[in-house]
N, C-alpha and C positions, 0 to 999 in steps of 0.2 A: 695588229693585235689578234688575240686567237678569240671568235665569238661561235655561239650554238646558233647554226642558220639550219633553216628548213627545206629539204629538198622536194625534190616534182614529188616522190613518193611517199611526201609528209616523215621522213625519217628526220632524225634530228642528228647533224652532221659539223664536229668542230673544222672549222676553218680561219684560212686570214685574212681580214679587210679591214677595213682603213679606220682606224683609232678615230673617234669623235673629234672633233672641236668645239671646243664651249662655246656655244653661240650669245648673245646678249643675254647676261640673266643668271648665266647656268656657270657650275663649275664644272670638272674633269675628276672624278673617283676612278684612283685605282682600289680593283673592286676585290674585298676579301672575300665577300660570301655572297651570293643572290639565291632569296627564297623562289619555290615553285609553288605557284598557288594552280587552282582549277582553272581560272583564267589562262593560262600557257594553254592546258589543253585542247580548250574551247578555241583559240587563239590557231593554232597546231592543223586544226580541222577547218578553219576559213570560217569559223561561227563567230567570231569575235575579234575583229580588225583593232588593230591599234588609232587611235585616233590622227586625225589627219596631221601631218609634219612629222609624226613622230616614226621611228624603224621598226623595223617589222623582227628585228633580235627581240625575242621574248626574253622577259622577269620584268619585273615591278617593284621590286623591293632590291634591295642591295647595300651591305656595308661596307667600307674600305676608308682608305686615306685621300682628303684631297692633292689634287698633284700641280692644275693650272685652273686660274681664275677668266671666266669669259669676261668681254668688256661689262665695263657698269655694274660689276660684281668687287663690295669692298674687302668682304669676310665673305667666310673664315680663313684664317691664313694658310696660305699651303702646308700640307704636313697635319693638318685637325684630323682626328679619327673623329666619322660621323657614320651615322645610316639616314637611309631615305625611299620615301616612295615617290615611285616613276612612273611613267606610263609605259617604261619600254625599253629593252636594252641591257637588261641585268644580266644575262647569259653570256658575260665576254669577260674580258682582261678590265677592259674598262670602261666608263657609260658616262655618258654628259644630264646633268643634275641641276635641275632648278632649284638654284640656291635658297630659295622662299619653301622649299621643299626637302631640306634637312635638317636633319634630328643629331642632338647629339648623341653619344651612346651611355646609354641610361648609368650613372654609379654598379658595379658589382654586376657590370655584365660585360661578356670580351667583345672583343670586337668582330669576330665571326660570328656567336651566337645573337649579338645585334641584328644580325641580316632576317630573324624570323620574327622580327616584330614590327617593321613601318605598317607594312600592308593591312595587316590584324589589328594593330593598334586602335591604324585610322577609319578603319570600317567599325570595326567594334562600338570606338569611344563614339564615331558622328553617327551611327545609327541607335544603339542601347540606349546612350546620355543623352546628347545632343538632340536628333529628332524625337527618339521615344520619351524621355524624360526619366527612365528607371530611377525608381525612389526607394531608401532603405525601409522594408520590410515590405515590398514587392516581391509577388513570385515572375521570373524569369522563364519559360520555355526554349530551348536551345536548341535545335533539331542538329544533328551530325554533332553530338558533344566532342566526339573523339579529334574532330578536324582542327586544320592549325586555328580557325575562326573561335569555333567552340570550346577549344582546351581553352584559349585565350578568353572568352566573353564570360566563359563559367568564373574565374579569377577575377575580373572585374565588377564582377557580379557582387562576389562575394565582398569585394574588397569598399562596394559603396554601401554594403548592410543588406543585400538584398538574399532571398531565397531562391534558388536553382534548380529546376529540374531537366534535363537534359535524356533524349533520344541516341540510343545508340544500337551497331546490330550483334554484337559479338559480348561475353562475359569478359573479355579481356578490357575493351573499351569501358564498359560499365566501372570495372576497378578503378582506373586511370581516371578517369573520371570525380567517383567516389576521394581517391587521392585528394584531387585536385577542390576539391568540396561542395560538388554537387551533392542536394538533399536527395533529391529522386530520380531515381533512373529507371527508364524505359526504355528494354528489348523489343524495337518494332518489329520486330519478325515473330513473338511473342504475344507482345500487348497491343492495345488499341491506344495512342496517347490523349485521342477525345474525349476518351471514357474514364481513366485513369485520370484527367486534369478537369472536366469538364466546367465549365465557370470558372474555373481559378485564376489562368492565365492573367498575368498585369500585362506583360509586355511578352511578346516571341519575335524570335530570328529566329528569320526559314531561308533554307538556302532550297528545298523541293518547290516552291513555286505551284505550279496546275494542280497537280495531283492533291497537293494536302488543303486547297484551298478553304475547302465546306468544313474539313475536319480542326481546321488551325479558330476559325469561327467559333464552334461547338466549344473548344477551349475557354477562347479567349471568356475572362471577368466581363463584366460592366467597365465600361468604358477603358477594356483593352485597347492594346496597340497592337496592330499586324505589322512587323516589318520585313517587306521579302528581300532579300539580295540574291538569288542565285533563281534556278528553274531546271534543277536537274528529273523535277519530277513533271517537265512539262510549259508549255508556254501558256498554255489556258486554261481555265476553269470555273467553274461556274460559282455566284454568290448568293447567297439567302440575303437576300438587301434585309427581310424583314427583321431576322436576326441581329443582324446587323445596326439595324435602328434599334432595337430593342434593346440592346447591348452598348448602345452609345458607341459605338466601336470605330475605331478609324484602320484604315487600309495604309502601308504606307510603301512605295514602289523605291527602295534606292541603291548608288553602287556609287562607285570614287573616282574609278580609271577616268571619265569622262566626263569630271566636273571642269569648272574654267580654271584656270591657274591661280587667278588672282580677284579677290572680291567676294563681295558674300556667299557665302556655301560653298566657298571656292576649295582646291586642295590647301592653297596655302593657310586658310583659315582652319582647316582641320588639322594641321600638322602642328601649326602654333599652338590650337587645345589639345592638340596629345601632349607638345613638351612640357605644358602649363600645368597640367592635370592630371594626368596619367604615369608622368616620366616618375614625380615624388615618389607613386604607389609602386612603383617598379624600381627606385632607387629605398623604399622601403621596405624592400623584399616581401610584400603583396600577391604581385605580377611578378612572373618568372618566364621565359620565355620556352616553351614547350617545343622540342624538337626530334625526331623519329630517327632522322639519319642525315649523315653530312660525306659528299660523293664531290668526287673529282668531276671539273668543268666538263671532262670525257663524257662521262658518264651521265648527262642530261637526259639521256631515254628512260635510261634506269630507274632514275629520280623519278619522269614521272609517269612510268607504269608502278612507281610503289606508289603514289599519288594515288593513282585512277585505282589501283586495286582495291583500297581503303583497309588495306593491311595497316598502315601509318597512323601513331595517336603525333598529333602537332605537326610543325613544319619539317622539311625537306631541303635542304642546303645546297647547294653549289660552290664548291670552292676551286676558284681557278688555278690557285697557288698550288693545287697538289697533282 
């Protein structure tokens, strides 16, 4: 099969090697679409290995048709359109799927634009719902509203009653945004979002990590939630404990790629409450899956220097088929 491998010079390079076999557990997806999240990048650069057993072909998400069942795998019969998230492998012809780990494709969505939802979904729903607890008529904080994470969490937001206010750096994102039904939007190259939210804050997703750590504090309500996923503004930073106590506040450290497969907090348990709870909201036109451009398997660099450039509102596609 043809897959995006990584050469010495960190280039991203299609070539061919050897088609998966579904090992115990897992089926065989020929793959329509695989999304590019900032994960590849980090990934790309040796900052963020794949976890152990799994290949070093980046994506993490990916749509298509099953083709072959690994042992000990009953369903879904060959031939199901599903999507799914991976730890690994989305960037080829085809990728082997922990069958505990697909999604069907939600009603009133194709089967390519499926590929920019497992990832998002499941970051979204287990950090916003699940750990944070977002409650209808909470305000929301969203940092990178534009991104495939925050087009997406601002929709879900909206869709469990809650209020939205989302960080962006450009007038163009702000609208798309606005679109999408953020209440408030903040020009961080403009505004200050501490000052602008200060106490308000129920619940934030921070994908900037160190840098915004004092300021996401300052926000945060009375017994706000922090919860960080990403660290593009740093690995450290300093915290006003007293604040923080004073605030009843909780800090909350989480990501998906390298949960365990199976059992509590597992992927598999976050995939099953996306299909349970989320899929309805997005088969009742809700959630919609927000996508910026869709690029030939070729074309994996491209994808994600528009990634990295933050030119892009939503996800980023990869289609092998073309």
């Amino acid at each position: 099969m043809r897959a995006i491998v990584v050469d010495d010079e960190k280039r991203l390079v299609l070539e061919d090697v050897a088609t998966p076999t579904p090992a115990r557990g897992e089926v065989l997806v020929r793959v329509a679409a695989a999304g590019v999240n900032r994960a590849d990048l980090l990934q790309r650069q040796g900052l963020y290995p794949p976890p152990p057993g799994i290949t070093d072909i980046m994506g993490m998400e990916v749509s298509g048709i099953v083709v072959a069942l690994g042992p000990g795998v009953d369903g879904p019969v060959v031939g199901t359109e599903v999507c799914a998230l991976i730890a690994g492998g989305g960037y080829a012809d085809y990728a082997a799927v922990p069958a505990a780990q697909l999604l069907p494709v939600p009603a009133g969505v194709s089967l390519v634009d499926a590929a920019a939802l497992p990832e998002v979904a499941s970051t979204v729903w287990s950090t916003i719902v699940a750990d944070a607890g977002l409650r209808e008529g909470e305000l929301l904080l969203v940092h990178g509203g534009g991104s495939g994470i925050g087009t997406h969490a601002i929709q879900v937001a909206k869709a469990l009653g809650a209020r939205v206010a989302v960080t962006v750096g450009s007038e163009g994102k702000a609208q798309r945004c606005r679109d999408l039904g953020a209440d408030t939007v903040i020009n961080y190259r403009e505004q200050d979002f501490a000052v602008e939210l200060a106490g308000q804050a129920d619940v934030i997703l921070d994908i900037m990590g160190g840098s915004y750590l004092t300021r996401n504090i300052d926000a945060l309500a009375v017994g706000g939630r922090l919860v960080i996923i990403g660290m593009q503004g740093g690995f450290t930073g300093e915290v006003n404990v007293g604040a923080l106590i004073g605030k009843r506040a909780r800090i909350i450290g989480l990501n998906v790629r390298n949960r365990p497969l199976t059992g509590p907090g597992s992927k598999a348990e976050i995939v099953a409450d996306v299909a349970a709870n989320e899929w309805p909201l997005v088969a009742g036109g809700l959630i919609a899956p927000v996508i910026s451009a869709k690029l030939p398997l070729a074309d994996a660099e491209k994808g994600q220097e528009l990634l990295e450039s933050s030119s892009s509102v939503g996800k980023v596609l990869l289609l092998p088929g073309d």
